[in-house]
RODO-2510 file (C-alpha; in nm, 4 decimals, decimal comma):
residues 337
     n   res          X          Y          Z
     1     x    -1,3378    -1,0352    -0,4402
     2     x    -1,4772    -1,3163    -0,2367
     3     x    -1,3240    -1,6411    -0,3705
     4     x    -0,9663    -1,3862    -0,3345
     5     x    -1,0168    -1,3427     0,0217
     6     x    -1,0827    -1,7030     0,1207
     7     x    -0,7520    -1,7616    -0,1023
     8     x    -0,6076    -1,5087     0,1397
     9     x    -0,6846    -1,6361     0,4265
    10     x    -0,5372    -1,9657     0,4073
    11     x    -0,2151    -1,7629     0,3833
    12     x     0,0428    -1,8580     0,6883
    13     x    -0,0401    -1,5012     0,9526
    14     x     0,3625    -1,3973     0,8000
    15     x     0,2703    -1,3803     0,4559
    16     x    -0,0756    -1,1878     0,5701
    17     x     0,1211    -0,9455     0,6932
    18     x     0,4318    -0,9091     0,4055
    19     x     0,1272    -0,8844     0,1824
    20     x     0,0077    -0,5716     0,4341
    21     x     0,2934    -0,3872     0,3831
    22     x     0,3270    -0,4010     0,0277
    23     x    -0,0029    -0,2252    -0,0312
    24     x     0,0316     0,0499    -0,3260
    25     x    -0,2862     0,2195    -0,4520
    26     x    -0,2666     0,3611    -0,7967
    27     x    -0,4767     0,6663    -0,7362
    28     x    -0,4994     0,9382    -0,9674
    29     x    -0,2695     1,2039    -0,8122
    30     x    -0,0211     0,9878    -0,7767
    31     x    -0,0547     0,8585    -1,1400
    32     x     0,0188     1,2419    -1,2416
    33     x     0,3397     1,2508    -1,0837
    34     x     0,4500     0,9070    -1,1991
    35     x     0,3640     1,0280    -1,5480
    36     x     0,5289     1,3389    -1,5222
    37     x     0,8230     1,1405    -1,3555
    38     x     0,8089     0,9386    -1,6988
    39     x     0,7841     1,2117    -1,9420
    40     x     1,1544     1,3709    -1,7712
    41     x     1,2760     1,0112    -1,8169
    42     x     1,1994     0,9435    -2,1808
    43     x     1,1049     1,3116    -2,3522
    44     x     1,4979     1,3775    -2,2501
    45     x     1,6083     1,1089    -2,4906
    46     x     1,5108     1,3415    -2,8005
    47     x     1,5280     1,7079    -2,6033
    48     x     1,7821     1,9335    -2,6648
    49     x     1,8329     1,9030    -2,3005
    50     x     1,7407     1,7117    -2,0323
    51     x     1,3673     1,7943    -1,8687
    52     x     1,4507     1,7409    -1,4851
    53     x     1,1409     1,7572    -1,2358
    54     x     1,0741     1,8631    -0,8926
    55     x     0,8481     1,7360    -0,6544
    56     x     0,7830     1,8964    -0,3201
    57     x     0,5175     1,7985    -0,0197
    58     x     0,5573     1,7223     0,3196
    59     x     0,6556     1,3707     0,5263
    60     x     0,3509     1,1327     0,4547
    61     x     0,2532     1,2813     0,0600
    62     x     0,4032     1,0001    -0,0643
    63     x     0,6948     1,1210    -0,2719
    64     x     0,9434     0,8976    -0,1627
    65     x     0,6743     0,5761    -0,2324
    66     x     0,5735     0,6744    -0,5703
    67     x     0,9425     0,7710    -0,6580
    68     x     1,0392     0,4312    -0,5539
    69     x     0,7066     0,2755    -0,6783
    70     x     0,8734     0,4208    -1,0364
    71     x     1,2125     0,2911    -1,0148
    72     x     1,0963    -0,0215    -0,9275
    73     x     0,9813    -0,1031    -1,2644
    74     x     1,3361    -0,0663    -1,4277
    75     x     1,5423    -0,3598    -1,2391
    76     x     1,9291    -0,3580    -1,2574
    77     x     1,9789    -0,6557    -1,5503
    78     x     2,3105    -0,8005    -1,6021
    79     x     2,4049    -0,9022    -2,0136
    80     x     2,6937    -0,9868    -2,2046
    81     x     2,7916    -0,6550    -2,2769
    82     x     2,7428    -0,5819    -1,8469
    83     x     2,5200    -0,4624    -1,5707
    84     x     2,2056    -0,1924    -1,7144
    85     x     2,1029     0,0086    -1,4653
    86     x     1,8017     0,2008    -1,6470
    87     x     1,7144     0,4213    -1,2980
    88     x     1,8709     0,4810    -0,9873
    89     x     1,7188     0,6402    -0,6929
    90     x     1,8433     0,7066    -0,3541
    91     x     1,8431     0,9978    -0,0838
    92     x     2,0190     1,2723     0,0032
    93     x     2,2091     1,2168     0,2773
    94     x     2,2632     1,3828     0,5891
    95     x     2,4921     1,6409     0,5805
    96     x     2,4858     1,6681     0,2126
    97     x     2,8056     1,6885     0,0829
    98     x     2,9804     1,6245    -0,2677
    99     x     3,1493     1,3892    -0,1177
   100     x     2,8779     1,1738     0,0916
   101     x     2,6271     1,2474    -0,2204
   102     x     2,8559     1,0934    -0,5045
   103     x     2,9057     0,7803    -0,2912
   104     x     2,5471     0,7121    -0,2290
   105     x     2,5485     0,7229    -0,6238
   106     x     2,8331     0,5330    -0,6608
   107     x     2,6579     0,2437    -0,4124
   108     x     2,3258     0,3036    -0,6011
   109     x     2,4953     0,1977    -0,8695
   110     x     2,6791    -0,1026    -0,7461
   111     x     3,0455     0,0370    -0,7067
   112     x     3,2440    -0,1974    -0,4589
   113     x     3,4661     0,1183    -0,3835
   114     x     3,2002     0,3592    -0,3401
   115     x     3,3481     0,5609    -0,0595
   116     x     3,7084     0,5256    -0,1831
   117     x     3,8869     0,8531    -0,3185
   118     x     3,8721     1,1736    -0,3730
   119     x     3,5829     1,3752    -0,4971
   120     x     3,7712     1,4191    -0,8511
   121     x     3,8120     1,0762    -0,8819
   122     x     3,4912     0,9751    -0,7059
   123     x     3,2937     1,2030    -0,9673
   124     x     3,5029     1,0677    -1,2896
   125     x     3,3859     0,7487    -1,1884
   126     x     3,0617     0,8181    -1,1076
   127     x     3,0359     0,9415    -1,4681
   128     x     3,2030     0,6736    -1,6669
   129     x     2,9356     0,4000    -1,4756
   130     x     2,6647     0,6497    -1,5048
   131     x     2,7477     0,6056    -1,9189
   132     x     2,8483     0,2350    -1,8568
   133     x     2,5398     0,1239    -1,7343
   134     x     2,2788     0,3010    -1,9609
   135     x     2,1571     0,4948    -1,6850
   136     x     1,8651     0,7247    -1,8192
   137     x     1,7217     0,8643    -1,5117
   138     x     1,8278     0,9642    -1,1725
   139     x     1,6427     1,0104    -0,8306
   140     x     1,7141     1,2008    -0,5423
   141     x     1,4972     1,2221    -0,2633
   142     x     1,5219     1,4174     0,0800
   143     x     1,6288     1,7575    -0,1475
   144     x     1,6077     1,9739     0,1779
   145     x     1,9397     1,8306     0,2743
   146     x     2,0865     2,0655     0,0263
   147     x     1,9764     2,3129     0,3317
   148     x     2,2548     2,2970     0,6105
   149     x     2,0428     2,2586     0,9603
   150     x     2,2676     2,4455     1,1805
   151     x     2,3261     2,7527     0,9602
   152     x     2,0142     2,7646     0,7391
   153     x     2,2385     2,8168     0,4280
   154     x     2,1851     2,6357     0,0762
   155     x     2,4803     2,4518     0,0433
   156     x     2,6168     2,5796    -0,3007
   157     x     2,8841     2,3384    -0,3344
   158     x     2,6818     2,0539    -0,3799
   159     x     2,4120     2,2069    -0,5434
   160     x     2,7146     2,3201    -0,8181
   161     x     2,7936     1,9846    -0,7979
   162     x     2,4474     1,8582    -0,8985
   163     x     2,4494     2,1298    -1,1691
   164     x     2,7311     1,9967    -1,3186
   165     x     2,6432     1,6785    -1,3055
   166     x     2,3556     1,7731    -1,5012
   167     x     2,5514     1,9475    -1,7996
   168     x     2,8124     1,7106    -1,8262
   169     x     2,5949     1,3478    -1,8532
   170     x     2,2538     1,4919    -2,0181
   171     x     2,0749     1,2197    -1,7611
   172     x     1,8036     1,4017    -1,6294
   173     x     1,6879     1,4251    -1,2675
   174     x     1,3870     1,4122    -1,0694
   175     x     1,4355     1,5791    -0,7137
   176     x     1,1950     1,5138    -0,4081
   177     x     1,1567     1,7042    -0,1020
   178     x     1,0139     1,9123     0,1476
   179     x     0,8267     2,2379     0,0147
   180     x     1,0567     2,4673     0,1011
   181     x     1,3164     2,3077    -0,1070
   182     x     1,2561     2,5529    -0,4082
   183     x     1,4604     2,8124    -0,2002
   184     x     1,7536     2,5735    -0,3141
   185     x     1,7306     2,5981    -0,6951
   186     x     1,6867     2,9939    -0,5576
   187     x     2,0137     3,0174    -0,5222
   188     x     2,1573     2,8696    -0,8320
   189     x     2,0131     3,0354    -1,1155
   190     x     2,1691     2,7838    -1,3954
   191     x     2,0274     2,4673    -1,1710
   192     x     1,6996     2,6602    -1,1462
   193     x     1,6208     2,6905    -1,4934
   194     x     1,6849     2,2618    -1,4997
   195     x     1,3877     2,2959    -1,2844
   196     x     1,0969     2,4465    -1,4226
   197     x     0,8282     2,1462    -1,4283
   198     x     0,7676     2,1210    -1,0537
   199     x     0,4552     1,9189    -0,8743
   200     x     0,3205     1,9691    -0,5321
   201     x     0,1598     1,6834    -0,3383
   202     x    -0,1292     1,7778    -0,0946
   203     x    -0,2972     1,5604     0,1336
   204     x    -0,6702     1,4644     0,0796
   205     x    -0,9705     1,6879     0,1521
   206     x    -1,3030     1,6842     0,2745
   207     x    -1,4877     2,0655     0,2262
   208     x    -1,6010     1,9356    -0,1186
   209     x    -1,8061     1,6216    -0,2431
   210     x    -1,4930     1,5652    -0,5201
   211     x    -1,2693     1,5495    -0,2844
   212     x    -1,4603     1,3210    -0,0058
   213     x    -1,5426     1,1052    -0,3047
   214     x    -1,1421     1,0966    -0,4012
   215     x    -1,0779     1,0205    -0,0152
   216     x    -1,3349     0,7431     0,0174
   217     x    -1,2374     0,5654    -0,3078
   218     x    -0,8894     0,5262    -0,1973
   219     x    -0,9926     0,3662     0,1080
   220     x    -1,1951     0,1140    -0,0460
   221     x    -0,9103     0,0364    -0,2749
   222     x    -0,7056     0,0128     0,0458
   223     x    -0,9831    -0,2332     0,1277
   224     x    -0,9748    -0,4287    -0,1533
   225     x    -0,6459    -0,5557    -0,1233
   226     x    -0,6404    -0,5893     0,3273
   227     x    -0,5847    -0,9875     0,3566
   228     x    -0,8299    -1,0311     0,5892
   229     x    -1,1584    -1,2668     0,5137
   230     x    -1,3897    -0,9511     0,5265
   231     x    -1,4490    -0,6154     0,3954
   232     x    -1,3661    -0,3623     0,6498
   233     x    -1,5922    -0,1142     0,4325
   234     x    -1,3287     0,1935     0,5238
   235     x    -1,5165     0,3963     0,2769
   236     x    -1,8087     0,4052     0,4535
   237     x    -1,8814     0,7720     0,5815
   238     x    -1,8765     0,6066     0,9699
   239     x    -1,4801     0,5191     0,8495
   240     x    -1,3817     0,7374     0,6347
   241     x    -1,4405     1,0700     0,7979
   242     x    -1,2703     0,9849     1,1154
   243     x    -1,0311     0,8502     0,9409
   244     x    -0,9748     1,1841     0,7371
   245     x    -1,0420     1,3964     1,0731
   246     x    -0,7292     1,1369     1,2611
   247     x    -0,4751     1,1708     1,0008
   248     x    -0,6179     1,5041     0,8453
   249     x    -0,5817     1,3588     0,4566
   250     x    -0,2127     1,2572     0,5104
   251     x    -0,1778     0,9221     0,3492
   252     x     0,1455     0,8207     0,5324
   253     x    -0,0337     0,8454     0,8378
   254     x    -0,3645     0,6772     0,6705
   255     x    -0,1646     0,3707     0,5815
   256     x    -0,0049     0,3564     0,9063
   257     x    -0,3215     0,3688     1,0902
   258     x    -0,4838     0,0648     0,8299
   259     x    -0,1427    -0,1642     0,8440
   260     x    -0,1239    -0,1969     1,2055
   261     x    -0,4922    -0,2405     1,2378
   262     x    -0,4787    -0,4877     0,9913
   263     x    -0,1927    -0,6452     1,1539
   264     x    -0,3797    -0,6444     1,4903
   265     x    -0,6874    -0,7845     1,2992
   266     x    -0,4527    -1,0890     1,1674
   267     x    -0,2998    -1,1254     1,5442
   268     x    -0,6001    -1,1429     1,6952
   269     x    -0,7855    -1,4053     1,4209
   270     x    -1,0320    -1,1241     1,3656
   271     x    -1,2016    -1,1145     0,9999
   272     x    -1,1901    -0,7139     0,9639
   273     x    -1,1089    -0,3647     1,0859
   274     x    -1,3755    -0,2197     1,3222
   275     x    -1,3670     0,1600     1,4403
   276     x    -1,2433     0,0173     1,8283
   277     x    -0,9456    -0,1651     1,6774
   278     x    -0,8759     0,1862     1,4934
   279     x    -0,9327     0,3826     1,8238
   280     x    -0,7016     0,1336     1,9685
   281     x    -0,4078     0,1670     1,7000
   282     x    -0,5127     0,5738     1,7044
   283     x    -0,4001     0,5979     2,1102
   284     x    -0,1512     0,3679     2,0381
   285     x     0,0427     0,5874     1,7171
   286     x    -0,0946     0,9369     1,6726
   287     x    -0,2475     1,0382     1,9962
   288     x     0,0755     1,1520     2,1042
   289     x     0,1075     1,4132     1,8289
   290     x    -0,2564     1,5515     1,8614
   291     x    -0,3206     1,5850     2,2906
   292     x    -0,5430     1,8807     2,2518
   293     x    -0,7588     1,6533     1,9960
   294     x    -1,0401     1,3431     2,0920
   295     x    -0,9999     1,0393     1,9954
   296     x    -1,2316     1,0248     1,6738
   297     x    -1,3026     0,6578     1,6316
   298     x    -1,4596     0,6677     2,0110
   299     x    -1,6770     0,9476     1,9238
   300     x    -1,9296     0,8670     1,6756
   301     x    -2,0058     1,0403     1,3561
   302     x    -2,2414     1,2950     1,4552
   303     x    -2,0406     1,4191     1,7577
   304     x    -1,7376     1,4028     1,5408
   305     x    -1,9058     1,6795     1,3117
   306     x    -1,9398     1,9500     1,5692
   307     x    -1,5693     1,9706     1,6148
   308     x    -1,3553     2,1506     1,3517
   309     x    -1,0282     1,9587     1,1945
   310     x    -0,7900     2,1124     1,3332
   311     x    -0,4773     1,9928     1,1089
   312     x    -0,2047     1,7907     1,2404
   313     x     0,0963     1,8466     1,0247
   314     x     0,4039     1,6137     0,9756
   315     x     0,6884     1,6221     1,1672
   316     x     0,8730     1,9171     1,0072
   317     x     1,1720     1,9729     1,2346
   318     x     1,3862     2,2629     1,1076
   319     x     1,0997     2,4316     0,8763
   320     x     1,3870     2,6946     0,7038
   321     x     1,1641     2,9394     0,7283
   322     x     1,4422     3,2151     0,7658
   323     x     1,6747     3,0205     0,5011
   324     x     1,9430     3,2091     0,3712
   325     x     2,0257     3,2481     0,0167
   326     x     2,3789     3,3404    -0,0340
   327     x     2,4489     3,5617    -0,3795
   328     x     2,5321     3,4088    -0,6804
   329     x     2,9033     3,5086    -0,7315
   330     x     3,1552     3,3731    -0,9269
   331     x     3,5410     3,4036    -0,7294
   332     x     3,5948     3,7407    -0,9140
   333     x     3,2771     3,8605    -0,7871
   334     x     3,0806     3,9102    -1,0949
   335     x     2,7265     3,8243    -1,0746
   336     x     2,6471     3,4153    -1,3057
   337     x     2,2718     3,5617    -1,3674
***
């Protein structure tokens, strides 16, 4: 990697830090999922039925990067015969409705009018370019938004939406979210059964030697590609386990720790990351969310080891624990199970 990293240091500071920001590691976890992603997309051209996928974990797993890592390799390409659009991903909005989710499709898939009409018409048209553009697979992130904040209800309207959706195009659908989102297909017993291959993303450990070793290799991957004339050697156990014990195995808040060192590192002509410009960047972006926890890059490793992680969970907001799950009637009252 030497001869790359004088290469990358003639780069102009900008492109330094573009280059910082594109980071993706390929590490085995997130491999699964993308593979599982792929299996819904292409098993469901020969299956008597679509194979959708859910995949829950909380802010920082990475579910919305390696959902967008995967539809990033099927670009919109325009032919004679039109515009293919192989993939489309976008996110829930906020509040879900049929209304605001069909017109995020509509603009995922190019549609000038996106917001104009009704829902009937809105969803007729949805369908014709979902058939008009070849569109084989379709990504929603931010599921939980099928969960109404004030009220704690699944919205059923859109998730019968979604469900229909489902029945009438044969395009399957890969769904990202928040754990608690399976309470959602809960309370739709046909969408449900869609379901049934779901993945959970945890963050990284450290009780066991496998999973320091997992830990430690991604962050000499990370290392690998920081544009910076040195190695910061982030895998070393001196890094890597206050890294771990700062961001307790979250890998949103890992990469947002290494970027804006990095960053710093580039701003300030230095050739790599050091523990005090981490300790810096660690007051600067995550004190604030762990007061009642030291600093661990101005602690040293052996001190560090006397204290126990105490785990600093994303920013949940409304965690639904009390979410309510409304029967599954039809308008005459009979039960759909």
């Amino acid at each position: 990697m030497a001869e790359e990293r004088i290469t990358l240091a003639g780069k102009s500071d900008i492109e330094r830090k573009e280059m910082i920001e594109r980071i993706y590691i390929n590490f085995p976890r997130l491999n699964h999922i993308k593979q599982q992603i792929e299996h819904c997309h292409f098993h469901s051209r020969i299956a008597a039925e679509p194979e959708c996928l859910l995949i829950t974990g909380y802010q920082g797993a990475g579910k919305t990067t390696t959902c967008r890592s995967y539809a990033n390799r099927f670009r919109r390409e325009s032919g004679r015969s039109g515009v293919r659009v192989p993939v489309i991903a976008t996110a829930i909005p906020v509040p879900a409705t049929t209304k605001s989710l069909v017109t995020k499709l509509l603009m995922a898939l190019g549609d000038p009018a996106a917001d104009r009409g009704t829902v009937v018409n809105q969803t007729l048209r949805l369908k014709h370019l979902l058939k008009a553009c070849g569109v084989e697979l379709i990504i929603l992130d931010e599921f939980q938004h099928f969960i109404d904040r004030d009220s704690n209800l699944v919205l059923n309207t859109v998730s019968n939406w979604l469900k229909d959706l489902l029945n009438e195009t044969n395009i399957p659908v890969v769904l990202a979210g928040m754990p608690y989102s399976d309470v959602i297909l809960q309370a739709n017993a046909q969408l449900e059964r869609r379901f049934s291959l779901r993945l959970h993303l945890d963050p990284f450990g450290w009780e066991t030697i496998e999973q320091q070793i997992e830990f430690r290799t991604f962050l000499a991957q990370v290392d690998q590609f920081l544009p910076l004339p040195k190695r910061s050697e982030l895998q070393a156990e001196e890094m890597a386990y206050p890294l771990y014990f700062a961001t307790n195995g979250i890998i949103g808040y890992v990469m947002k720790l290494l970027r804006t060192a990095a960053r710093f590192a580039i701003e300030r002509s230095l050739s790599c990351i050091d523990l005090s410009l981490l300790a810096e960047v660690y007051q600067e972006r995550l004190a604030s969310s762990a007061k009642d926890r030291p600093n661990p890059f101005r602690m040293g490793l052996d001190n560090l080891k006397e204290y126990s992680v105490a785990s600093i969970q994303p920013s949940k907001g409304n965690t639904f624990n009390k979410v309510r799950i409304t029967p599954r009637k039809s308008i005459m009252g009979n039960s759909l199970m």
